[in-house]
N, C-alpha and C positions, 0 to 999 in steps of 0.2 A: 494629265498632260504628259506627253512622251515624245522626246526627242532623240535622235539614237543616229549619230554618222558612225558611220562604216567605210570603208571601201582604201585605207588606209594600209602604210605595209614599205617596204624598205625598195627602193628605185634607183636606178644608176641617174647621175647627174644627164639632161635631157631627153630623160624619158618622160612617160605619160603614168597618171593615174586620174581614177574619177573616184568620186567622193561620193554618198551617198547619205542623205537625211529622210530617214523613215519617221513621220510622225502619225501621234495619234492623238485623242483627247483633247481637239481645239478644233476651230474652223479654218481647216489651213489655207482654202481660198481666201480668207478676210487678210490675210499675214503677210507682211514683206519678210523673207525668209535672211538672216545673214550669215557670213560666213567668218569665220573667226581665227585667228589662230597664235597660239603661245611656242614662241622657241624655248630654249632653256634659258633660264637666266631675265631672260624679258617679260614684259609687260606682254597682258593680251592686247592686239589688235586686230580691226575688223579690216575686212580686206574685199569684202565683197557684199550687194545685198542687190535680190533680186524682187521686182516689185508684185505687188497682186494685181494690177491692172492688167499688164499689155505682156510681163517678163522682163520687162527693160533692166538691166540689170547695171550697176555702178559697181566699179574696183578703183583698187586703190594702185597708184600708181605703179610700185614696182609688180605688180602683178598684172596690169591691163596689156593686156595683146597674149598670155600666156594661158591665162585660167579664162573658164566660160561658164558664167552661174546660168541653171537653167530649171525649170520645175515641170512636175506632171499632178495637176491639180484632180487627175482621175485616181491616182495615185497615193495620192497626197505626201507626196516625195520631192525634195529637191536635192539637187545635184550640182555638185562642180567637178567641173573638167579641166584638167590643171596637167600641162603639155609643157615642154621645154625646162623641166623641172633645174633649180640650182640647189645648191647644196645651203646655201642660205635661206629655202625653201622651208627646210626640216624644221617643224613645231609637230603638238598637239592641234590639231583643225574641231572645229566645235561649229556646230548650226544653234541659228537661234531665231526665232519669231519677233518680229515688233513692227513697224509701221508699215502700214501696207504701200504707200509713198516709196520709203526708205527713205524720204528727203523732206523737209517744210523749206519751201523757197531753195535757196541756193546753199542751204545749211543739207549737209548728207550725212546720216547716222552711224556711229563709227564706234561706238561707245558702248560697253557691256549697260552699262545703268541706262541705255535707250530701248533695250531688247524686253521683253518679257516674259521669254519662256528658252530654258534652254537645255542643251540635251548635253549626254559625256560626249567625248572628246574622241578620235581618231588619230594615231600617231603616224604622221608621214616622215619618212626619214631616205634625206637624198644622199648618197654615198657611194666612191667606187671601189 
């Protein structure tokens, strides 16, 4: 099992990067795919997770209307696009595999110990 973002790299406050989750060694159509991320000093949190059904994708609030989780199941790649970048932006970003939902009921998966498969990390860093 192989998880691998990329697409990471140093950005002026409001600009744009995409994110790139190359996987391999799973059934990544079965997988709600998340999106992760640690600043320094902080705690990992989940910030994004897009589902295996339809792509409906849930974010977390300081990032909804900015980033766009999105996948290509021919591919077997998902992706975030993440526009209007702030400088409280900058972590480590990490993809991870776990419910293909993302959610049970109105409970939405947010949590490293809800994922099961996870790949290194790509470092975004927003600065002018």
């Amino acid at each position: 099992v192989q998880l691998q973002a990329s697409g990471g790299g140093l950005v002026q406050p409001g600009g744009s990067l995409r994110l790139s989750c190359a996987t391999s060694g799973f059934s990544f159509t079965y997988y709600g795919i998340g999106w992760f991320r640690q600043a320094p000093g902080k705690e990992r949190e989940g910030i994004s997770c897009i589902n295996s059904k339809d792509g409906t994708a849930y974010y977390l609030d300081s990032v909804e209307g900015r980033f766009t989780a999105s996948r290509d199941n021919a591919k077997n790649t998902a992706y975030l696009q993440m526009d209007s970048l702030k400088p409280e932006d900058t972590a480590v970003y990490y993809c991870a595999a776990g419910s293909p939902a993302c959610h049970s009921g109105s409970y939405y998966y947010t949590r490293e110990i809800e994922f099961d498969y996870w790949g290194q990390g790509t470092l975004v860093t927003v600065s002018s």
